[in-house]
N, C-alpha and C positions, 0 to 999 in steps of 0.2 A: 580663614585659618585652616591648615590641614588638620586630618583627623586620624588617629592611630587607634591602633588594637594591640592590647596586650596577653600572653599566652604562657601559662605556666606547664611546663612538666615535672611532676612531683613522682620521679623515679625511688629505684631502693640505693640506685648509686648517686643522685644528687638531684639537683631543681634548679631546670633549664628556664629562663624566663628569654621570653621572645619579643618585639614590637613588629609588627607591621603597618604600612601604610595605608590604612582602609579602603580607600577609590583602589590604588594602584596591585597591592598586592605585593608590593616589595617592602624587602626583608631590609627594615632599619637598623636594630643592631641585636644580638644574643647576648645572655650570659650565662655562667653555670656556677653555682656552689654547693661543696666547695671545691676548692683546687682539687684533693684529693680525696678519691670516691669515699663516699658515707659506709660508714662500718654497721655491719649484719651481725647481733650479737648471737649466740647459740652457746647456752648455758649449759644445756642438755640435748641432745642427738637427738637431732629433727624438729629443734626447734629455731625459731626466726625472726630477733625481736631488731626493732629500732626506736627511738625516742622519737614523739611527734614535737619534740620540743624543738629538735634539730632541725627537725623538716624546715618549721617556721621560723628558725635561724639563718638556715641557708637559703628563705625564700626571701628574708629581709636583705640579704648582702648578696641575692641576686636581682633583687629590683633593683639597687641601690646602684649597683654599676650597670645594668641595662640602660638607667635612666641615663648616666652621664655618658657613655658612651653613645647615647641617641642622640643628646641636648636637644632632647623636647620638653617644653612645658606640660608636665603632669595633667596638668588641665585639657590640654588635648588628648588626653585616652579617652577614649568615646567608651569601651566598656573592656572587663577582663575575660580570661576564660580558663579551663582551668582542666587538665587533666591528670591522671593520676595512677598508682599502682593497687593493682585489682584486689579483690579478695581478702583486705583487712579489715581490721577489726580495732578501733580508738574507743576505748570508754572512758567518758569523764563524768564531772560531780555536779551538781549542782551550780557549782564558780567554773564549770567548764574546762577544769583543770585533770587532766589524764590522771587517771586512777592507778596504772601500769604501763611498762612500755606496749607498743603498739604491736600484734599478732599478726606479721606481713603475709603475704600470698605467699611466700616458698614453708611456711612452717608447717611441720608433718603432722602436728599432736592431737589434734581434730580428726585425723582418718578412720580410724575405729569407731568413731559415734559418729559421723554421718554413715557411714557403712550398716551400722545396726540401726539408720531411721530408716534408710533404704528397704533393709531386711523387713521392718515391722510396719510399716507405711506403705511399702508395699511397689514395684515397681510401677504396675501400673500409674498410680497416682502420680509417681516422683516424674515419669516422664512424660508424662501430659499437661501434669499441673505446674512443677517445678520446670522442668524441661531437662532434667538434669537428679543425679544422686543428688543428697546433700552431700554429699563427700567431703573434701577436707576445706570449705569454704568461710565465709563469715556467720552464719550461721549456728554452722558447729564450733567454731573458737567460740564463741559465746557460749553454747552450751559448756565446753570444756570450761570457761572459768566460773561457770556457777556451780558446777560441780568439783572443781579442785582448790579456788579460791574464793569460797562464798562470804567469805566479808568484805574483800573488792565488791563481788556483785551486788551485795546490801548496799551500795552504798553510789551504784551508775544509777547517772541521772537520764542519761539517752550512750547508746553506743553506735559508731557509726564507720562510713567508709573512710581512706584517709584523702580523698576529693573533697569529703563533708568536711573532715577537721580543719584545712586549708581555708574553705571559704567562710566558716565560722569564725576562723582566727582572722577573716578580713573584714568580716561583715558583721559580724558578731551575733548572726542570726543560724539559727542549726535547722537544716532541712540536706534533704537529698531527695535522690530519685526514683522513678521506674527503674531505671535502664542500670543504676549501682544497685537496687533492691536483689535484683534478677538475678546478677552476674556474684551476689552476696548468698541467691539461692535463698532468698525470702520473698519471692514474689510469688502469688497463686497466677498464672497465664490467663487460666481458664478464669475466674470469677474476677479477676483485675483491683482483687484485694492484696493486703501481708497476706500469708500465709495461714491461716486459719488454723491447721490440721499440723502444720510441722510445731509452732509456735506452742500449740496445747502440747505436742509429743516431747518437746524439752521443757516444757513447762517455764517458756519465758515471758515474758507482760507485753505485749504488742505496745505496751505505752513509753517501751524504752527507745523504738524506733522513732525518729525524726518523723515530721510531716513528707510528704511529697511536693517537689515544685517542678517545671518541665522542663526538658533537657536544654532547648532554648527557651528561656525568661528571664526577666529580674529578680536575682536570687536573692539580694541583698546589695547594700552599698558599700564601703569603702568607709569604716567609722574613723574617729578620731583620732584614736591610738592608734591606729594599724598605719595612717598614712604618717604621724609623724615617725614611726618606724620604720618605716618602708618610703618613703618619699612620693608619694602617689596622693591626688588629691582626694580630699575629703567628699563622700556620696557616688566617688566615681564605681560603674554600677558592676555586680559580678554576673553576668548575662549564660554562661553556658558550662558544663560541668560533666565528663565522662570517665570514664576510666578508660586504659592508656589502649588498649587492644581497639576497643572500639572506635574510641580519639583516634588512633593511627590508623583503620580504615577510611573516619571519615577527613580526615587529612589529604588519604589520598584521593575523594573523592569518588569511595569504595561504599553505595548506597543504595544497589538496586540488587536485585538476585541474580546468580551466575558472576559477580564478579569479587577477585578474591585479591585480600591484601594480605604482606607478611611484612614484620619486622624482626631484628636479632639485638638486643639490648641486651639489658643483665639475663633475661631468657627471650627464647625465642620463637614465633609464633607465627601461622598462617590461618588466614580471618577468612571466610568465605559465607557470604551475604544471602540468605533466605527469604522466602515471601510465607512459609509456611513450617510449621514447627518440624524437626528434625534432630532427632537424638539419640546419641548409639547408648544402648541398652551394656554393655559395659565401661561407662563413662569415661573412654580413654579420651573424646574430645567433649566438649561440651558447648552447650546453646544458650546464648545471653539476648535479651532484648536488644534491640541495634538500635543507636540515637536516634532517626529519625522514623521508629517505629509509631504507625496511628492505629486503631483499631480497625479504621477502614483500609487501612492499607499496611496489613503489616510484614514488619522487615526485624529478621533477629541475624545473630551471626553466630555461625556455628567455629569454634577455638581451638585449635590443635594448638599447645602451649609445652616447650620442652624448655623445663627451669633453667639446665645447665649450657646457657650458650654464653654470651659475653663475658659472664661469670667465670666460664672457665677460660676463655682467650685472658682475662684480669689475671687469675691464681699463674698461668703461666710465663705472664709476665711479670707477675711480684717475685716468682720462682726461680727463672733462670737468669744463668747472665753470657754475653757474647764476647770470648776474649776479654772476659773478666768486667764488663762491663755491662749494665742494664741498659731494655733493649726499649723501642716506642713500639704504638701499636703499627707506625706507619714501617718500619724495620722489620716488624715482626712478618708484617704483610709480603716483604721485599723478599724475605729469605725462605716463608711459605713457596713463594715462587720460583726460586730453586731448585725442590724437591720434586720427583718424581709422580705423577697420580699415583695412589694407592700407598705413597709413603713409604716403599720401599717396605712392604708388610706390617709396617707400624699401625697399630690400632688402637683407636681412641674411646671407650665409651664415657661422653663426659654429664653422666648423670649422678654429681654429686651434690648437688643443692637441694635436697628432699627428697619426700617421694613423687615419683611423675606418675600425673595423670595417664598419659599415652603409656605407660606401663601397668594402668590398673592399680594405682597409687603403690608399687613397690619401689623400694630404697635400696636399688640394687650398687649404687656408689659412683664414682666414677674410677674407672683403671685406664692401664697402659698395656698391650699384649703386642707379643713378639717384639720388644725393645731389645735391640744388639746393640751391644757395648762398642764392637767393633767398625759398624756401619752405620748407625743411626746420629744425626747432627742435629745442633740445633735447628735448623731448617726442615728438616725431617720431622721433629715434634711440632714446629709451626703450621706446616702443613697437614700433620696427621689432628691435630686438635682442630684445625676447621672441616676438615673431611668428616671426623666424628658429627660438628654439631649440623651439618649440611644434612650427613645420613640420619638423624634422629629426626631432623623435619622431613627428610622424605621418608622416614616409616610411618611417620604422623600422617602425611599429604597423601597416604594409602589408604588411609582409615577413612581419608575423607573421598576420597576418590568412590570407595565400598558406598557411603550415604548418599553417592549424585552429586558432590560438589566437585567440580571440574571445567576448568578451563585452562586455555592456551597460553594464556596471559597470567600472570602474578605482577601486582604490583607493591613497590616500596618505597622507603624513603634515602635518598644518600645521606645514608648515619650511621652509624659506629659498625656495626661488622660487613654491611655493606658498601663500605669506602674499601672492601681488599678486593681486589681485582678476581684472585684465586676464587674469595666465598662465594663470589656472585657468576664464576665460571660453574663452580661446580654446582651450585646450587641450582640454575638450568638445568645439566644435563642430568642432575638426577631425580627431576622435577616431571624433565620432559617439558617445560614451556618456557614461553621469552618472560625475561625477567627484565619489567620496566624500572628504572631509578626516574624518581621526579624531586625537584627542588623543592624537597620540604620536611617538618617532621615534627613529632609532637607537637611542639610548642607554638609551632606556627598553625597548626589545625587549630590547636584550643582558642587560637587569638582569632580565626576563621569563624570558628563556632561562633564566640562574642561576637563578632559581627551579625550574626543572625538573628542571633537573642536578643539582639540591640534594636533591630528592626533596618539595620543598615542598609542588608542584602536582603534583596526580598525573594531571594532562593539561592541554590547551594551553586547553581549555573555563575553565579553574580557572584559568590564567595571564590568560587577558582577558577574566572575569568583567564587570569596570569596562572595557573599550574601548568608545569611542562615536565615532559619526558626528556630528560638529559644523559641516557644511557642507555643503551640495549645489550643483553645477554642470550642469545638463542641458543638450544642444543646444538651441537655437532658433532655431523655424524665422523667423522673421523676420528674423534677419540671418545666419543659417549658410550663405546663397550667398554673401552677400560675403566669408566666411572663406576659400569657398572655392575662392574665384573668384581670391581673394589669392594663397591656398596652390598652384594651377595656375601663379603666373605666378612663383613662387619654386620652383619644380619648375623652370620654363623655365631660369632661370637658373642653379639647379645644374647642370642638365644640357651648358648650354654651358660653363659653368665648367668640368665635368671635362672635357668633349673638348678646351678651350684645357690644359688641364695634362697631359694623357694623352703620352706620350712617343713614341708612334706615330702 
């Protein structure tokens, strides 16, 4: 009988569940819930909740049509896997039941108290030990709710990533990882404990945290309830579990140092893979354990993460309409291409989703500059909103460039901002390297992963056998001054942007 691998991504905008063929490597069938992307609630400016109730809603009525659309027998999923969006924060009770909505990775209200554990803690330690501030992580949302909501906090039983909450609500066992510890900015590097010293400085119980299991193992099975919900057999095992930056490197098969992976989803990110600690001292990027980090051989990834990318190509398209009509993202792409480089002066900064890290966590917003009435079309905003999020990864891809990560090559997945022909032109030239497309993405890595954890693959060589490069983007030089001649004069205008928002 054949054997499949199953692969969740558990985004902020929905949960893609994937099958693949175990031997072969081909892609059986996707699916995604729901139809329409999951709502980011924000009660209060800068903050970023969503229901993990949802998550496991739309994880149920995306297995549920994965499966029929594969017509496999359940029984043959050898194991799942499971990735996830970074840096939040699920507290539940005793019955495991969420105490609050769930504290997502774009929420602002945690910046000030990691800042001042920085300040008292002391940078040394933060970057050696942590690797990183505590900044606005899972960490400090924890801290914030024991100091703004201390009768929630009386009353979590463990609080965890939302990778963790997923495979608990599968397995019904609660554990997580190194590699979510890290990237949560609770792990000590150096003594390869919790956090000893941050954990006393918020004064939180190291016994709210989960156990540790390893990135690939048997994390748990497939209980009773979860499969007559989900249509998945009962004991089938949860084998690998990461959060989505790191999942999307090791997707693309981005595991050794010097090679660097990006994606553009609800944000967007370029991943580039170390053997040895690396971390800028104004935490505009930051350093997570990488899956297949060992002690004898260790592997971390350093994150340039710019919130407002997919996110903002969504608001533009909930926003406008073409000849009176709303437009796809594939339309959007078409009329992008249209417009001129540099938009015809049109200028985009789309950092409205929080505060960005790569800005030194300010909230500078997102705007529109030099918009004419009389010349600017919808195709001119299509194209000026991906120029914006292109130029905000390559002011990021500078920072890393400053630390020694560099290379000629960027690789990614063909998925959502990377199916426009425009983002992935310009996104070369002002990168400055070839930008590979390979046939795959989340969800297919985490089902990849499972395969490892399972004991399938008895290396990562044997898990992307079948990965290929279906696309190439290289600078050229015949219009790479105009990109970036563009991209200087959208630097100008960040730059005056943060001094009008700077509070001194």
């Amino acid at each position: 009988m054949s054997q499949y691998l199953l692969g969740y991504d558990l985004g902020s905008s929905s949960i893609k569940a994937s099958i693949i063929d175990a031997r072969s490597g081909r892609l059986c069938a996707s699916a995604t819930a729901p139809a329409i992307e999951m709502e980011i609630s924000s009660i209060h400016h800068g903050w970023a909740e969503q229901d993990p109730a949802t998550w496991w809603t739309n994880t149920i009525a995306a297995t549920q049509e994965v499966l029929a659309k594969s017509a496999i027998d359940p029984k043959a999923i050898l194991a799942i896997g499971i990735s996830y969006q970074m840096h939040g924060l699920v507290i539940v009770d005793k019955d495991f039941k969420p105490l609050r909505p769930a504290i997502i990775w774009c929420d602002s209200r945690a910046v000030s108290i990691g800042d001042n554990a920085f300040h008292q803690l002391g940078e040394l330690y933060c970057m050696e030990s942590l690797l990183n501030s505590p900044g606005n992580f899972t960490a400090s949302k924890l801290k914030w709710v024991k100091d703004h909501e201390p009768d929630i906090y009386s009353r979590i039983y463990k609080a965890m990533l939302p990778g963790d909450y997923l495979a608990m609500r599968l397995t019904g066992e609660l554990a997580t990882t190194i590699s979510g510890l890290s990237e949560g900015v609770m792990w000590d590097y150096k003594s390869e404990t919790l956090s000893e010293v941050l954990f006393n400085f918020y004064g939180i119980d190291q016994a709210l945290i989960a156990h540790q299991v390893p990135t690939f193992s048997v994390q748990g099975k497939v209980t009773q309830q979860a499969a007559e919900r989900t249509g998945l057999h009962v004991g089938t095992p949860v084998t690998y579990r990461a959060g989505d930056q790191p999942n999307n490197a090791f997707s693309l098969n981005t595991l050794n140092p010097g090679e660097i992976a990006t994606t553009a989803g609800t944000s967007g990110v370029i991943y580039g893979v170390v053997d040895e600690p690396t971390s800028d001292k104004l935490s505009r990027v930051n350093t997570f354990i990488h899956v297949n980090h060992l002690k004898a051989q260790p592997r971390m990834g350093v994150m340039l993460c710019v919130n407002g990318t997919g996110i903002m190509n969504r608001w533009l398209q909930n926003n406008i309409a073409y000849h009176g009509k709303s437009l796809s993202y594939i339309q959007m792409n078409e009329l992008a291409e249209q417009a001129p480089i540099g938009s015809d002066g049109l200028i985009v900064l789309p950092f409205g989703n929080g505060a960005e890290r790569v800005l030194q966590n300010e909230s500078i917003g997102s705007s529109f500059h030099g918009l004419d009435f009389n010349r600017h079309k919808t195709a001119h905003l299509c194209r000026a909103v991906q120029e914006g999020i292109v130029f905000s990864l390559g002011y990021g891809f500078e920072i890393l460039n400053q630390l020694g990560i560099k290379s000629n090559v960027i690789r990614a997945g063909n998925a959502n901002m990377f199916l426009s022909q425009v983002f992935c032109e310009i996104f070369a030239q002002i990168t400055g390297t070839e930008l590979q497309l390979y046939n795959t993405d989340g969800a297919q890595g985490a089902a990849r992963g499972a395969g490892i954890g399972a004991g399938f693959y008895e290396s990562s060589h044997d898990a992307f056998a079948n990965l290929s490069c279906i696309n190439r983007f290289e600078p050229k030089s015949t219009s790479r001054n105009e990109h970036l001649q563009a991209y200087e004069k959208w630097k100008d205008v960040l730059i005056t942007s943060r001094t009008k928002a700077s509070p001194h």
